[in-house]
Every structure is written in C-alpha cells, then in structure tokens.
VMD Tcl script that draws the C-alpha trace (Angstrom):
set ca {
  {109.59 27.59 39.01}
  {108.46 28.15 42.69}
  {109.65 32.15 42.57}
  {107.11 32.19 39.09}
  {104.43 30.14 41.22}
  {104.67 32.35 44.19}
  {105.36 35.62 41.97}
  {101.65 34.64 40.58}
  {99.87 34.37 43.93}
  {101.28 37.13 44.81}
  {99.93 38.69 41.62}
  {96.69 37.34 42.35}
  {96.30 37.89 46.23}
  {96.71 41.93 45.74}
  {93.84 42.48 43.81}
  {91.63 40.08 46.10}
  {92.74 41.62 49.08}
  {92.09 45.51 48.08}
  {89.17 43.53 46.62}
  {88.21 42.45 50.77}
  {87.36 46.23 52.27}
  {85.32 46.38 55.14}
  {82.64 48.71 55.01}
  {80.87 50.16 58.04}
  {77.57 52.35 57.87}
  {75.85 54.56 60.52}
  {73.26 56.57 61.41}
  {74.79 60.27 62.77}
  {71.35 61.56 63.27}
  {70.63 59.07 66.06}
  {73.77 59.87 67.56}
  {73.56 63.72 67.83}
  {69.88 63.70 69.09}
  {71.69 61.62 72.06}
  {74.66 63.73 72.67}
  {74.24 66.52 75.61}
  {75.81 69.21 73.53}
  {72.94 69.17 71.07}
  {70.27 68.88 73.43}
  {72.50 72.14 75.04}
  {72.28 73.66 71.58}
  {68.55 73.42 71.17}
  {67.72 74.44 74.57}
  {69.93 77.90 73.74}
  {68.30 78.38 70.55}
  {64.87 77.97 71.71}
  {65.72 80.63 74.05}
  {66.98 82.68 72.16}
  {64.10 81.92 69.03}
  {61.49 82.79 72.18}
  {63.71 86.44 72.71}
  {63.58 87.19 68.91}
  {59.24 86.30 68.83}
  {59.08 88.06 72.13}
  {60.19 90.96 70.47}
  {58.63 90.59 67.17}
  {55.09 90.58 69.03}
  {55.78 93.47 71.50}
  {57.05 95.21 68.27}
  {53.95 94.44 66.13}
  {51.63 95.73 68.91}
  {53.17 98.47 69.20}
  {52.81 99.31 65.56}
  {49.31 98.01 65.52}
  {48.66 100.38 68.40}
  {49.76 103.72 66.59}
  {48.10 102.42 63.45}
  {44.87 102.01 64.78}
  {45.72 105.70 66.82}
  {46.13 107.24 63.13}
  {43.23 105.49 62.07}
  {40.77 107.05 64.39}
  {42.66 110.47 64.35}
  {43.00 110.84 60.53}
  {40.26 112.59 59.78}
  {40.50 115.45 62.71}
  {44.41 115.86 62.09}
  {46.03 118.79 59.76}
  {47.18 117.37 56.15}
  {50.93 118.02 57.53}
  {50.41 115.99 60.79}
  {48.46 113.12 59.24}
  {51.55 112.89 56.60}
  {54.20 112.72 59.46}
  {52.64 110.44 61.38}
  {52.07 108.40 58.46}
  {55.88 108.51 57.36}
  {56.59 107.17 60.91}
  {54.27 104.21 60.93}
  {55.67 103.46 57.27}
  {58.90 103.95 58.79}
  {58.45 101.67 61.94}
  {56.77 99.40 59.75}
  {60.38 99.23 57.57}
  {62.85 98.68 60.98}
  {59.91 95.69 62.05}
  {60.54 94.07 58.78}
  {64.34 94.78 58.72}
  {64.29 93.66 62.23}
  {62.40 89.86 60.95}
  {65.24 89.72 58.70}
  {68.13 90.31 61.26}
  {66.74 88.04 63.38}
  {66.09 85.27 60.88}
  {69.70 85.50 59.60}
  {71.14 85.33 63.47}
  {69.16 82.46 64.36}
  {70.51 80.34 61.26}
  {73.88 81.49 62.16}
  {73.42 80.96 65.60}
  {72.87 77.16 64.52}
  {75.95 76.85 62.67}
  {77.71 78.37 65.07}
  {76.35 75.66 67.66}
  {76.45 72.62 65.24}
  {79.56 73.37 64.17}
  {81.23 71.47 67.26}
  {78.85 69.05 67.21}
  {79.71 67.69 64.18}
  {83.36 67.93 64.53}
  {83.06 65.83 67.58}
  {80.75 63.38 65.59}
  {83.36 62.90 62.68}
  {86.36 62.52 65.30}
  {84.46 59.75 67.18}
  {83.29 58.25 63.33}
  {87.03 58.20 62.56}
  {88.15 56.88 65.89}
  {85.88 53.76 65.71}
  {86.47 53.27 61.83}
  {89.87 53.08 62.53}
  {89.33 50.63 65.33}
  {87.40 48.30 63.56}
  {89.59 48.80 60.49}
  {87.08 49.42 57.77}
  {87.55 51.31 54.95}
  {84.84 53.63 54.71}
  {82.36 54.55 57.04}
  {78.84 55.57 55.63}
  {76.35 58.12 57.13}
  {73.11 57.13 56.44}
  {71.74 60.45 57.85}
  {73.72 62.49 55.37}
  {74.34 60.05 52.38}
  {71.04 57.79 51.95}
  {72.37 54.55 50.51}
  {69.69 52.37 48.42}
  {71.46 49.55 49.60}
  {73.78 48.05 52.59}
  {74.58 44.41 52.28}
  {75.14 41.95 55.47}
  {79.30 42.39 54.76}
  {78.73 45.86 56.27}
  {78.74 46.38 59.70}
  {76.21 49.05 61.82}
  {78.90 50.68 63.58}
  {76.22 53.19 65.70}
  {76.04 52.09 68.73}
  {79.84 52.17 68.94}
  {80.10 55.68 68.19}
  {77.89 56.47 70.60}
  {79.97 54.40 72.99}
  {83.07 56.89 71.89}
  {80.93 59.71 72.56}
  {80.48 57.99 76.18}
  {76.43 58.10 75.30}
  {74.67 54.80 76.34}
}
mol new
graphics top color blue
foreach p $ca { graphics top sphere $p radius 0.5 }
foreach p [lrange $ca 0 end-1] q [lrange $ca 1 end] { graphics top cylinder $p $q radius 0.2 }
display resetview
C-alpha cells in the first residue's frame, strides 16, 4: 500500500515539476549597444561608409564635369567625336552605377562580417547565465517580441551584461 501511495506521488510530482520551468527574458539589443566590440564595429563601418561616399561624390563630379564639357562642345564637335565621347560618358556613367552596387553589397557584408562575433559572444554569455540561474529558456525580446512576460519570469539583462564584464 505505501509502494502504490508513493508510486502515485511520484506519478503526480513529474508532471508538476516539468510543469515548474523557469523562464528568463532579455533584451540583447541593450546589451550590444553597450559592448566595445560593437561600438568598434560601427566606428569601422562609418569609416569605411565615409570611403565608399567619398568616392561616389569625387566620381559623380567627375562625370558631371565631362558631361557638362560635352554639353557645351556638342555642337562644334565632328558627328564621330561627339559619338565617342558620348559612348564614354554612357560608359563612365555604367562603372559609377556598377560601382554604387559594389559598394552597397560590401558594406552589408562588411556588417555581417563584424556582427557576426558579436552575436556569438552575446549567445555564449545568454547561455552562460541561463545556465547559472537554471532556467529553461531564455527569451530575446530584441529578436522575438513576446506579447506577454508574466512576474514568474525573470529579466536576466543586466546579468548578461555582467558576463560580458559591461557595467
């Protein structure tokens, strides 16, 4: 009789306790705006953003140059010189555009390439603390929104942040 009594709070106590997770939720965005290798990440980018404009302008007054050259020369130039001269700014126009494109597709890899670390070190500290406080599942409110976090779960931010050794 006491093996069947125990055998049913056993039975019982199993499903309450998978029943008692702990939840934890956060807010990742918070914490990489705080961490030194983002604000390293942005300041690189920016410079290198600035490079790719710098360029882009020098490149588009340049172009806007010759254009404006052809425009007053048109009329005094032979049909076969106008039509060159044409074909190049048509051509230069091309390589500027090409050259927008290359550049937008670097930059956007270029921020992959520097978030990439970032986040890796954000998800090792994430699992470090939810393993710590022994919770089950650790939410990111920054990339999961979440209509709804009850009082049982706990705001484990700041403690991530302590992990990452940022006050």
């Amino acid at each position: 009789m006491l093996k069947k009594i125990a055998l049913l709070v056993v039975m019982f106590a199993l499903p309450l306790g998978a029943m008692a997770q702990k939840f934890a939720h956060m807010n990742s965005q918070e914490v990489i705006i705080a961490m030194p290798e983002y604000t390293k990440a942005q300041a690189d980018l920016e410079a290198m953003s600035k490079q790719y404009v710098e360029e882009i302008q020098r490149s588009q007054e340049e172009f806007n140059k010759k254009l404006q050259d052809f425009q007053q020369q048109a009329d005094s130039l032979p049909r076969n010189i106008a039509e060159r001269r044409q074909k190049e700014l048509e051509d230069m126009a091309q390589r500027q555009q090409q050259f927008q494109q290359d550049a937008s597709q670097s930059m956007q890899k270029a921020q992959q390439d520097a978030m990439a670390p970032i986040y890796q070190k954000l998800d090792d500290a994430i699992q470090a603390v939810g393993k710590a406080e022994g919770v089950t599942y650790v939410f990111d409110m920054a990339r999961t929104p979440i209509p709804y976090i009850g009082s049982e779960s706990v705001d484990v931010t700041a403690k991530v942040k302590t992990q990452l050794g940022i006050k």
